[in-house]
py3Dmol code that shows the C-alpha trace and the ligand (Angstrom):
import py3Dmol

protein = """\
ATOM      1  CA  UNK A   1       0.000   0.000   0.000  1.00  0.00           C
ATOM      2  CA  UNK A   2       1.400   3.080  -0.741  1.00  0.00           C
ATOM      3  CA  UNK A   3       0.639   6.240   1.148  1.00  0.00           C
ATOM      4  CA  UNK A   4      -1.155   9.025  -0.936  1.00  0.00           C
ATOM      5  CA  UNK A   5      -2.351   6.527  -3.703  1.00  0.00           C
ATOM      6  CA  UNK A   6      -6.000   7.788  -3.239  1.00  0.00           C
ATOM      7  CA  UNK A   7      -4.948  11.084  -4.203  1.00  0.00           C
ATOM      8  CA  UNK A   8      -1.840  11.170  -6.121  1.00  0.00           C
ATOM      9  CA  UNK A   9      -2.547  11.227  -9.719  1.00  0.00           C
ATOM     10  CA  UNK A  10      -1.006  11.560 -12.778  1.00  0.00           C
ATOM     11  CA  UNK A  11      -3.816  11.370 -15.257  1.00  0.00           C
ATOM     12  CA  UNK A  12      -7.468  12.200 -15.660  1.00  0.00           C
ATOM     13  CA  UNK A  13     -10.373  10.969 -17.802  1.00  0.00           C
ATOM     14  CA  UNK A  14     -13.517  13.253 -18.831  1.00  0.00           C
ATOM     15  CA  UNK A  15     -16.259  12.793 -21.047  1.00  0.00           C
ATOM     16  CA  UNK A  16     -17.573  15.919 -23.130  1.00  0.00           C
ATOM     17  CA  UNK A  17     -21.371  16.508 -22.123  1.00  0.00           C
ATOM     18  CA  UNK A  18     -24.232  15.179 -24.838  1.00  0.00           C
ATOM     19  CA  UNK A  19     -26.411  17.746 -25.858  1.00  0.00           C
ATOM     20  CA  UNK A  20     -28.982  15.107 -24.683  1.00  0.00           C
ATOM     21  CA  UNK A  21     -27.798  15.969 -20.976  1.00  0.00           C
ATOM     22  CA  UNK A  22     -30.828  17.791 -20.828  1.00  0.00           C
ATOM     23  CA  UNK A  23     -32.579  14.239 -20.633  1.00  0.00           C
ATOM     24  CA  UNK A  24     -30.627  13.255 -17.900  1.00  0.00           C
ATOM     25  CA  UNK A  25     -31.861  11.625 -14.548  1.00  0.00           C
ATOM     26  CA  UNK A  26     -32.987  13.908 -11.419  1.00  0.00           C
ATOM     27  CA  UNK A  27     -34.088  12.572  -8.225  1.00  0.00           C
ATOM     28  CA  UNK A  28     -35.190  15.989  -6.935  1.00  0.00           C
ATOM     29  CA  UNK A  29     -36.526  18.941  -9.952  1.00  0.00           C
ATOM     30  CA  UNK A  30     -33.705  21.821  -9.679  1.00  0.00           C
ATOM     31  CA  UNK A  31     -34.860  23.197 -12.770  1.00  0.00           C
ATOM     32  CA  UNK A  32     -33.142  21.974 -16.521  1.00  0.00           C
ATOM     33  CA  UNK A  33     -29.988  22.377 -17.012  1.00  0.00           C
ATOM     34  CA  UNK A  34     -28.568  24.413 -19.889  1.00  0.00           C
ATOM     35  CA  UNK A  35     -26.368  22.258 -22.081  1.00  0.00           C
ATOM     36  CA  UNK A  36     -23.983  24.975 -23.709  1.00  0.00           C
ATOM     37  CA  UNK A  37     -23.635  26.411 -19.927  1.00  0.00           C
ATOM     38  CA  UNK A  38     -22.771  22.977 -18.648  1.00  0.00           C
ATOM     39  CA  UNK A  39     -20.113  22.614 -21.296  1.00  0.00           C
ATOM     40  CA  UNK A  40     -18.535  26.017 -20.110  1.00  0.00           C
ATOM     41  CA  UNK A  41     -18.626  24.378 -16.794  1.00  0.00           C
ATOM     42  CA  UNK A  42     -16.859  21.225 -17.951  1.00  0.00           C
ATOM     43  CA  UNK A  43     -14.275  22.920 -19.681  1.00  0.00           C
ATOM     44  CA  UNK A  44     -13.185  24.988 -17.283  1.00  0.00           C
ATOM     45  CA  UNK A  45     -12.970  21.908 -14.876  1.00  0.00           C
ATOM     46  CA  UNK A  46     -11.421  19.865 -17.330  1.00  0.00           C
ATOM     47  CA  UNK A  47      -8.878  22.808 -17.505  1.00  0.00           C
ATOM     48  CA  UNK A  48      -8.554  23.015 -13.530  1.00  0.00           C
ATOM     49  CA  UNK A  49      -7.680  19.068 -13.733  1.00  0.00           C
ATOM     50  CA  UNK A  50      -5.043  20.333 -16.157  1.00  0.00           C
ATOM     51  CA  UNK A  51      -3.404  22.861 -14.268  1.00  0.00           C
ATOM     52  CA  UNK A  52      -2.868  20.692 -11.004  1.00  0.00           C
ATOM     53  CA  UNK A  53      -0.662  18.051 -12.921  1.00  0.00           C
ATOM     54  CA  UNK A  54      -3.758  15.617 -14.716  1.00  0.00           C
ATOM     55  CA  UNK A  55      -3.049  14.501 -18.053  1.00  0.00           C
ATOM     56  CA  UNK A  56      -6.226  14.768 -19.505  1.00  0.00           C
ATOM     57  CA  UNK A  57      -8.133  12.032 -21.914  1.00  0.00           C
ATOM     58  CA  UNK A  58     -10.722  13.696 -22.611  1.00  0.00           C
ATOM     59  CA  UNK A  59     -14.148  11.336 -24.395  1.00  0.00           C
ATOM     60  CA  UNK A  60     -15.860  12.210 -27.188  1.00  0.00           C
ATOM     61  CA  UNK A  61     -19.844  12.819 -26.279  1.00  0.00           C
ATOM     62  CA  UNK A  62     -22.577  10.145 -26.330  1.00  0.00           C
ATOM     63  CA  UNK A  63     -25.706  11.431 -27.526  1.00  0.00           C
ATOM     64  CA  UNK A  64     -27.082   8.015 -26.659  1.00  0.00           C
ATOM     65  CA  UNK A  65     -26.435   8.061 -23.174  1.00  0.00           C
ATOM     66  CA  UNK A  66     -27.702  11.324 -21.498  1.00  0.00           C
ATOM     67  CA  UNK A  67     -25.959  10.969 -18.028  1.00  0.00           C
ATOM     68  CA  UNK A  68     -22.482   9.533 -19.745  1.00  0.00           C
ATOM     69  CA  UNK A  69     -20.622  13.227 -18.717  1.00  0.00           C
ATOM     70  CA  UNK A  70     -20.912  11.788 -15.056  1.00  0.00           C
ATOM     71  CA  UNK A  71     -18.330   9.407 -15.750  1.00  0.00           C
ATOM     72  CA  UNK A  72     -17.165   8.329 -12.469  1.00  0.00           C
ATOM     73  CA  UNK A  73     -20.134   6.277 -12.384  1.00  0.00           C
ATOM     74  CA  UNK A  74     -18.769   3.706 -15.423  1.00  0.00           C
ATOM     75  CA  UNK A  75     -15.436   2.806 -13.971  1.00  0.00           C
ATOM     76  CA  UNK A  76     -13.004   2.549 -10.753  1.00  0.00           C
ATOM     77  CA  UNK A  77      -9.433   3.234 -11.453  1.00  0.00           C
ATOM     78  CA  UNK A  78      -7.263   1.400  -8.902  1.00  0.00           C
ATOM     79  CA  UNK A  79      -3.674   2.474  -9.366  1.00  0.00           C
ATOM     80  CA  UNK A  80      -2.709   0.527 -13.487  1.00  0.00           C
ATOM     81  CA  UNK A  81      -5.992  -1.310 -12.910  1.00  0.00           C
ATOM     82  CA  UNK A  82      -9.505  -0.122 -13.928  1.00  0.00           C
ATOM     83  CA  UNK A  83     -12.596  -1.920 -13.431  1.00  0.00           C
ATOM     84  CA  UNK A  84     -14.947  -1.579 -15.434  1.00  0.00           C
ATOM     85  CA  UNK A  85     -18.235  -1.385 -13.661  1.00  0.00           C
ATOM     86  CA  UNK A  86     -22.003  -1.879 -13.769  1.00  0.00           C
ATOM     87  CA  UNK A  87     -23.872   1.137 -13.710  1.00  0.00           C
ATOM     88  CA  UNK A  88     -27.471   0.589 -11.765  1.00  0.00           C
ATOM     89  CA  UNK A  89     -29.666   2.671 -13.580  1.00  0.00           C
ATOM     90  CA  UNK A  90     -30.932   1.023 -16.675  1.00  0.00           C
ATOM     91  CA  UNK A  91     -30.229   4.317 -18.865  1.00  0.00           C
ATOM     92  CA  UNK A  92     -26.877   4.638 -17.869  1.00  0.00           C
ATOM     93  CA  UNK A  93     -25.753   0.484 -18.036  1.00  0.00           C
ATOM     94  CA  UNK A  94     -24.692   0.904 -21.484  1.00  0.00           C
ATOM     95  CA  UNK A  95     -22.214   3.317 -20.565  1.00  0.00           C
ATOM     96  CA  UNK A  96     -19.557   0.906 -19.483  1.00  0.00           C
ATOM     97  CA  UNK A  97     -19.368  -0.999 -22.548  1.00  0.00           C
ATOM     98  CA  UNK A  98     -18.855   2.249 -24.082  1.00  0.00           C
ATOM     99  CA  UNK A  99     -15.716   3.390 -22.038  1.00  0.00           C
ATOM    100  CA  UNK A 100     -14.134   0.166 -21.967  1.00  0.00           C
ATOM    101  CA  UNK A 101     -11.952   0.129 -24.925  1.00  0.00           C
ATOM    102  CA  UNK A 102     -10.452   3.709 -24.102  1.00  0.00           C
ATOM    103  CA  UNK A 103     -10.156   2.276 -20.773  1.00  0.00           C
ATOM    104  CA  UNK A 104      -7.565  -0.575 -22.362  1.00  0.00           C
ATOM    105  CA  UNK A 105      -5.613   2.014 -24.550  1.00  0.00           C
ATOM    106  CA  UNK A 106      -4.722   3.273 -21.222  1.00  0.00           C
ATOM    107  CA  UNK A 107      -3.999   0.812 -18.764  1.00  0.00           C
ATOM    108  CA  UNK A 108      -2.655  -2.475 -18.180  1.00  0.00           C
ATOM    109  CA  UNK A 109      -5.284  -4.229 -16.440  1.00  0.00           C
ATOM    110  CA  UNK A 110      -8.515  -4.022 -17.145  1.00  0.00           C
ATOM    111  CA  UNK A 111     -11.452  -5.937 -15.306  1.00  0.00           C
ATOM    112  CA  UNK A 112     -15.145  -6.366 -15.750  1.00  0.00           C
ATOM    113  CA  UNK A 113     -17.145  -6.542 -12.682  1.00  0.00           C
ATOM    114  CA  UNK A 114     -19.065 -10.086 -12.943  1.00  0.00           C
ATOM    115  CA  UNK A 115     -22.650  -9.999 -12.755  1.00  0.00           C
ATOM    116  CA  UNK A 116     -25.575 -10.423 -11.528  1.00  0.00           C
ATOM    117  CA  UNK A 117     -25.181  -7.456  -9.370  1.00  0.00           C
ATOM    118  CA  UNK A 118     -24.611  -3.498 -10.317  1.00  0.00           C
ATOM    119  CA  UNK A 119     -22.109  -0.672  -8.905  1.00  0.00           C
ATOM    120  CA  UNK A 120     -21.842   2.856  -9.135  1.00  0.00           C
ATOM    121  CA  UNK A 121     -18.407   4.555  -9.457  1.00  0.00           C
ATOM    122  CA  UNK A 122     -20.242   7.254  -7.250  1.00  0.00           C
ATOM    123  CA  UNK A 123     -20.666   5.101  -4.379  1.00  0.00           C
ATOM    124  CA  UNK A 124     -17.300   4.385  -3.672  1.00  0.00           C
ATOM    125  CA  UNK A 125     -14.669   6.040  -2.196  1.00  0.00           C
ATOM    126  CA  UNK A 126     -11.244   4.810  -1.754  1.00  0.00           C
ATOM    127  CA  UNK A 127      -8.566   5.993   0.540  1.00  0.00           C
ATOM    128  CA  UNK A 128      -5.080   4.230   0.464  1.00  0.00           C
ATOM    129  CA  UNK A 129      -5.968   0.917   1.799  1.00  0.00           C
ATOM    130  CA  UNK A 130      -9.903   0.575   1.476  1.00  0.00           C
ATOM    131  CA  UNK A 131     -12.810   0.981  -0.255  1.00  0.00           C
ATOM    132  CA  UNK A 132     -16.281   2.458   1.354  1.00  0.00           C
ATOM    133  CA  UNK A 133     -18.655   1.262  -0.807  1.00  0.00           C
ATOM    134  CA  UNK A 134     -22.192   2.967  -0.290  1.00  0.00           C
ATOM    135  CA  UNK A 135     -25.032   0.208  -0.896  1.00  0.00           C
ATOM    136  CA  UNK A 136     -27.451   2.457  -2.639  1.00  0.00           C
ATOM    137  CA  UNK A 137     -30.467   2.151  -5.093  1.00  0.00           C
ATOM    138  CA  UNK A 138     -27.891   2.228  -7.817  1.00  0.00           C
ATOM    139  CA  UNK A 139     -25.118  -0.604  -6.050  1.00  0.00           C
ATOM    140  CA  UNK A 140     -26.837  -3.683  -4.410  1.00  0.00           C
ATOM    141  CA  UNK A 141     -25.307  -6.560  -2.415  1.00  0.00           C
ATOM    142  CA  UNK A 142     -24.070  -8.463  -5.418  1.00  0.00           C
ATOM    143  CA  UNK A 143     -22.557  -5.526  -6.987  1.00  0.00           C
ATOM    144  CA  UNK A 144     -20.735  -5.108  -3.568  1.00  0.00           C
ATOM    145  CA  UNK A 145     -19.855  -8.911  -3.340  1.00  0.00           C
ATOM    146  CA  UNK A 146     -18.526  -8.856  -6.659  1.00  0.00           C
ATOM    147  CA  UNK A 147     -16.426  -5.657  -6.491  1.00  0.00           C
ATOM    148  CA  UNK A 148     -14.748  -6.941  -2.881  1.00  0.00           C
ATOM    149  CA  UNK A 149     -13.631 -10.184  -4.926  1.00  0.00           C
ATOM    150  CA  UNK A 150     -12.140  -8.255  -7.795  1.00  0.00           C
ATOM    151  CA  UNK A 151     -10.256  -5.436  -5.241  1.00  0.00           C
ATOM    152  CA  UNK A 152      -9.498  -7.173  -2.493  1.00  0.00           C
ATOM    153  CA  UNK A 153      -6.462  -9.014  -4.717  1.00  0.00           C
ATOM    154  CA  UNK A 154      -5.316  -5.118  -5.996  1.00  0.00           C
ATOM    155  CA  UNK A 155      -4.460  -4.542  -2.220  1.00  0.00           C
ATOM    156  CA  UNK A 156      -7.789  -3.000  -0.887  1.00  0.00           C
ATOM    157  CA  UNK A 157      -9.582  -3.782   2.453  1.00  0.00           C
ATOM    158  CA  UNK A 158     -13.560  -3.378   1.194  1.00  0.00           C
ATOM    159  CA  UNK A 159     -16.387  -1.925   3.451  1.00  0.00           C
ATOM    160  CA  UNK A 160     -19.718  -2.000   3.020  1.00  0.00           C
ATOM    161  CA  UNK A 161     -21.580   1.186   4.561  1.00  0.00           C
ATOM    162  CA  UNK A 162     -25.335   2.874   4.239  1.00  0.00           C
ATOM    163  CA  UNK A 163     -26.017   5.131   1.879  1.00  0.00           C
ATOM    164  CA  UNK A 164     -28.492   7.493   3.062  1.00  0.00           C
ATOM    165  CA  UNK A 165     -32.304   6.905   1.186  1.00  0.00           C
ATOM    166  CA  UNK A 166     -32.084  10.590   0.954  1.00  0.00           C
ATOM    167  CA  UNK A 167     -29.092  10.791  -1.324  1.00  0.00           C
ATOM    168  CA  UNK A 168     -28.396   9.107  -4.920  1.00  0.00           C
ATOM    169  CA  UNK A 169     -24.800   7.830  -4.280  1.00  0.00           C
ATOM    170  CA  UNK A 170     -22.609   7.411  -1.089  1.00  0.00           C
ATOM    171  CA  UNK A 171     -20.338   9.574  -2.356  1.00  0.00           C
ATOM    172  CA  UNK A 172     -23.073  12.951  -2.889  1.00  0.00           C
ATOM    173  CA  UNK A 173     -21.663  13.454   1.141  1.00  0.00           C
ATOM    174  CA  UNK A 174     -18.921  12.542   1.005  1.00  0.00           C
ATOM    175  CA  UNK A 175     -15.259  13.567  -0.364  1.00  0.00           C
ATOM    176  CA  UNK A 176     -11.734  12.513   0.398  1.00  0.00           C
ATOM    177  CA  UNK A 177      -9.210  15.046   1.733  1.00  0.00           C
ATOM    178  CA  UNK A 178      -6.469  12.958   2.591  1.00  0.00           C
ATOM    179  CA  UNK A 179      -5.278   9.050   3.550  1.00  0.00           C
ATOM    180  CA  UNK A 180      -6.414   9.425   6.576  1.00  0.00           C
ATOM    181  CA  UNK A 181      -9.252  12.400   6.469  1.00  0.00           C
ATOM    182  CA  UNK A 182     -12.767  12.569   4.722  1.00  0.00           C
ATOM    183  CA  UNK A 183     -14.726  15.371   4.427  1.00  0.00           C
ATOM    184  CA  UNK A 184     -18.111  14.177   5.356  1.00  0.00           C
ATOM    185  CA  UNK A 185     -22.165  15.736   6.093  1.00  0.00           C
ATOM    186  CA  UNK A 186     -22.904  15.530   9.266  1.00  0.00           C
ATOM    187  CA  UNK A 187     -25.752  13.188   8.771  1.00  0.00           C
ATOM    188  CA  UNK A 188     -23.416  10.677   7.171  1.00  0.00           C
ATOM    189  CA  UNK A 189     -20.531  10.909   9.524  1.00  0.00           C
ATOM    190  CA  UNK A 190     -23.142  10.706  12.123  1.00  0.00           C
ATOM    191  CA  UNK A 191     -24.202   6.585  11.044  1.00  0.00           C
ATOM    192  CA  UNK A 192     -20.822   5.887  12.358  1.00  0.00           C
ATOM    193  CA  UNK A 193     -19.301   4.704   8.978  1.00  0.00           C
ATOM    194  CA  UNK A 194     -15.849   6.541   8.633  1.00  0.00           C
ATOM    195  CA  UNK A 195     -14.509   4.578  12.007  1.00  0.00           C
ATOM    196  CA  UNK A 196     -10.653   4.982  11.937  1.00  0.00           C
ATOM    197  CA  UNK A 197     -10.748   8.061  10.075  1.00  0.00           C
ATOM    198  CA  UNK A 198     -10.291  11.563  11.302  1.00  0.00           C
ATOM    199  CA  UNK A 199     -13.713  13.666   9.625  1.00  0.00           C
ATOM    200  CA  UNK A 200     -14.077  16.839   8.696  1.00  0.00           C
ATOM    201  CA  UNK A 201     -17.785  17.885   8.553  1.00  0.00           C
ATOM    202  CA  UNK A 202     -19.459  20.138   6.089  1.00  0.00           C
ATOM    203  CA  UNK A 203     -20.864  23.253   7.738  1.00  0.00           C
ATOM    204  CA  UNK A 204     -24.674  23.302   8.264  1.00  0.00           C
ATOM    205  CA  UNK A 205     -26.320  24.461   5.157  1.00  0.00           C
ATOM    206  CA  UNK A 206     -23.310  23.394   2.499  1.00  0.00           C
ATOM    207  CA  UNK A 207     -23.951  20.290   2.741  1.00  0.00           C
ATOM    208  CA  UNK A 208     -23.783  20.067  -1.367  1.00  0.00           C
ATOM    209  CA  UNK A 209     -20.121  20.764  -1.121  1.00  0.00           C
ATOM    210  CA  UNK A 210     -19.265  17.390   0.557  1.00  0.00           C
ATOM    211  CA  UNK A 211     -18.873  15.881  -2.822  1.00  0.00           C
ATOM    212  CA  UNK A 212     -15.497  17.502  -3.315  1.00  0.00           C
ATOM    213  CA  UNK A 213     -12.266  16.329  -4.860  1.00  0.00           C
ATOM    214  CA  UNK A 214      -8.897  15.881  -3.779  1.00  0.00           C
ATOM    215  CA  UNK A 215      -6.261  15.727  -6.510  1.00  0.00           C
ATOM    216  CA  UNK A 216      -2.799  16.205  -5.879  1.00  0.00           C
ATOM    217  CA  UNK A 217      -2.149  19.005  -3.599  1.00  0.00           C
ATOM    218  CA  UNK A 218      -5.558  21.060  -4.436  1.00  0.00           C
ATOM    219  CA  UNK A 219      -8.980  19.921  -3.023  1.00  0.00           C
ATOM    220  CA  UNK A 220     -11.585  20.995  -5.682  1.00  0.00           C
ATOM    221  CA  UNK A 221     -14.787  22.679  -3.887  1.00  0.00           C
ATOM    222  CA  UNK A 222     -17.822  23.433  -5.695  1.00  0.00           C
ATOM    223  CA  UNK A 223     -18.783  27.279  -6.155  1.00  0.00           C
ATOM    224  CA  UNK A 224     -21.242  28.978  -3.658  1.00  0.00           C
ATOM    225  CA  UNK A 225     -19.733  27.198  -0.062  1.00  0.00           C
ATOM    226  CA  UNK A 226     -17.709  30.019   1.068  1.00  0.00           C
ATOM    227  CA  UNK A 227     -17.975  28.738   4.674  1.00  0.00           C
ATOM    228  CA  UNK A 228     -16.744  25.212   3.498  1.00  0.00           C
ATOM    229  CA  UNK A 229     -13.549  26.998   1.684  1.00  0.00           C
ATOM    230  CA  UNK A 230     -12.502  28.788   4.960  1.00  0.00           C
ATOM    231  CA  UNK A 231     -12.918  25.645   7.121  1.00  0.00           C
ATOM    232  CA  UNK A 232     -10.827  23.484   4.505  1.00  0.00           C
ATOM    233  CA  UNK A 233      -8.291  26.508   4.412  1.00  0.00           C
ATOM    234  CA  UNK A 234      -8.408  27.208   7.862  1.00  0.00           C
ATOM    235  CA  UNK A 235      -6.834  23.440   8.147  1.00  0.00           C
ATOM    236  CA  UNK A 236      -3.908  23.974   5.788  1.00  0.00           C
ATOM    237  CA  UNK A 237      -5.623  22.456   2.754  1.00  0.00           C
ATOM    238  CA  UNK A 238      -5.095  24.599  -0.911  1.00  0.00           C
ATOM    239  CA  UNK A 239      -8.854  24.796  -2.496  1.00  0.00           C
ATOM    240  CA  UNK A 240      -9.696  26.086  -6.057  1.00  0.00           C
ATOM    241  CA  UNK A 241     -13.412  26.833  -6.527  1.00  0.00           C
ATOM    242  CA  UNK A 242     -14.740  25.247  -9.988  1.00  0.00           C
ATOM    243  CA  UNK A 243     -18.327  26.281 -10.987  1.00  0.00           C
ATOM    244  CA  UNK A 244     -20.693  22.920 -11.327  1.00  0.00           C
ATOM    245  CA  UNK A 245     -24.272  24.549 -11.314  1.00  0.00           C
ATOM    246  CA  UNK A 246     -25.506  23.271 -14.178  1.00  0.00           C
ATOM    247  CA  UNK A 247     -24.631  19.923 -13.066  1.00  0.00           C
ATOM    248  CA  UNK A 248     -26.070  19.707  -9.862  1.00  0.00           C
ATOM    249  CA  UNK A 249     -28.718  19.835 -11.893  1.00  0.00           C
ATOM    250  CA  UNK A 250     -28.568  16.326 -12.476  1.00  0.00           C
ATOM    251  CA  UNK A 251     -27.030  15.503  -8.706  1.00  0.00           C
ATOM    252  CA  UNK A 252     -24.054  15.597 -10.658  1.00  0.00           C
ATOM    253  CA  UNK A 253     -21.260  16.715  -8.029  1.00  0.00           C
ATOM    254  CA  UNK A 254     -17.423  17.436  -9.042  1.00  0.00           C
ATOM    255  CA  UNK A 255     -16.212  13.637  -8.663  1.00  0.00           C
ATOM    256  CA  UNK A 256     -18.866  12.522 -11.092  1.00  0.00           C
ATOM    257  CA  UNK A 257     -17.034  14.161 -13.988  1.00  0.00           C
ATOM    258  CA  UNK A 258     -14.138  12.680 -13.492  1.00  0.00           C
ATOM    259  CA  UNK A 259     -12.021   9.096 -13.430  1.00  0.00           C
ATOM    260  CA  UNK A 260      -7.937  10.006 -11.656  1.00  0.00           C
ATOM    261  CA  UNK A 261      -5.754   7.864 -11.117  1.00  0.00           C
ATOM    262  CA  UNK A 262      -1.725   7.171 -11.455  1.00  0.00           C
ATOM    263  CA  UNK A 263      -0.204   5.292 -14.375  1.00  0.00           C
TER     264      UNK A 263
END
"""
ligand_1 = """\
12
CIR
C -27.547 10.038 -12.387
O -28.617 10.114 -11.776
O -26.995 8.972 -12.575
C -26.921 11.315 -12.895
N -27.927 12.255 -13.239
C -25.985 11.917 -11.872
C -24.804 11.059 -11.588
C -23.886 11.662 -10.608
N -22.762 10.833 -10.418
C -22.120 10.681 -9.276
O -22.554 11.180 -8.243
N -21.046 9.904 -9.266
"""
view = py3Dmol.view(width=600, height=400)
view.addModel(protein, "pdb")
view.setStyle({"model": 0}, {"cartoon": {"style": "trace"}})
view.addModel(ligand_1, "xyz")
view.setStyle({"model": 1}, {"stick": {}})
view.zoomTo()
view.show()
């Protein structure tokens, strides 16, 4: 295990938004999201990843697949292994065929998850040595069976937790800072499930900024949680602010648009 793996990268992957984003899945109505705005938005991020160190692949866009921008969701890179995963939501299953082959261009390993069961990318976070993975409506027992047989072998302890009924992935509260720190809501640090790490907590009302990302020596916040870029700073951590209103939207958070890993 090597320390800082979980947020060490060299490269990135990011997939341009369809113009069919429009169509893409909500839990909650925040209003449609304007497509040319959104691809401002993930430009600029994809430009952010750039100027912290990522190498950038960056997708062409899939008009068939309306939530394919989020595309955390379709893979989990794991150091020169990615796994190629099983998306839960019956719209968005295709996507993993999809990313596959750019997926091998890249890296050495590649693995599919084995059925029956399905996993989001967005309800899993890994630190150095383990993976939380968030049983969800989109990743189910089998999903989580499967994945713990396929990265326990690449060096990772894997834990299931709760994700909450009010939330669409484990990681929509939840963001790594550090190997041994997560930046957590309240209400999901609360269920007890980060035992053994040290927790930062979102302040009361940003709770949308838990979702952030930690990628080299910057931790990514999303625009409009001044409170949460003080705390993080206050604590010695560098934060950029990258705009992502358009696809919150969606529930898409910053992690969603992005796969990072080493090579
Ligand atoms: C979906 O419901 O699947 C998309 N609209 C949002 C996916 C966000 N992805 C993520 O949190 N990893």
């Amino acid at each position: 295990m090597s320390a800082g793996r979980s947020f060490n990268f060299t490269h990135a992957i990011v997939r341009i938004p369809s113009r069919s984003v429009v169509k893409g899945l909500t839990s909650v109505d925040k209003g449609m999201p304007d497509a040319d705005r959104l691809l401002n938005e993930h430009l600029a991020y994809t430009n952010v990843l750039r100027a912290i160190g990522a190498r950038v692949t960056v997708l062409p866009r899939l008009e068939r697949f309306p939530d394919s921008v989020f595309v955390e969701d379709a893979a989990l890179c794991l150091g020169g292994s990615a796994i190629v995963l099983r998306p839960g939501a019956s719209s968005r299953y295709g996507e993993a065929g999809m990313i596959r082959p750019d997926l091998e261009k890249l890296f050495a390993t590649v693995i599919d998850l084995p059925g029956p069961g399905f996993v989001d990318g967005g309800d899993v976070l890994a630190s150095d040595s383990e993976l939380f993975v968030g049983l969800s409506a989109r990743t189910d027992a089998n999903g989580f069976e499967a994945l713990k047989a396929v990265a326990e072998p690449l060096g990772y302890a894997v834990r299931p937790v709760h994700t909450p009924a009010e939330i669409l992935h484990f990681k929509t509260d939840c963001g790594l800072l550090d190997s041994k720190t997560i930046f957590s809501t309240e209400a999901l640090a609360d269920t007890g499930c980060f035992s053994g790490y040290r927790v930062i907590t979102a302040p009361v009302g940003e709770e949308a900024a838990a979702n952030l990302v930690r990628f080299n020596n910057s931790v990514l916040v999303t625009a409009g949680y001044p409170q949460t870029v003080a705390k993080l700073e206050s604590k010695g951590y560098e934060v950029i602010v990258v705009a992502s209103y358009e696809a919150a939207k969606l529930d898409g958070g910053l992690s969603c648009m992005s796969l990072r890993f080493s090579l």
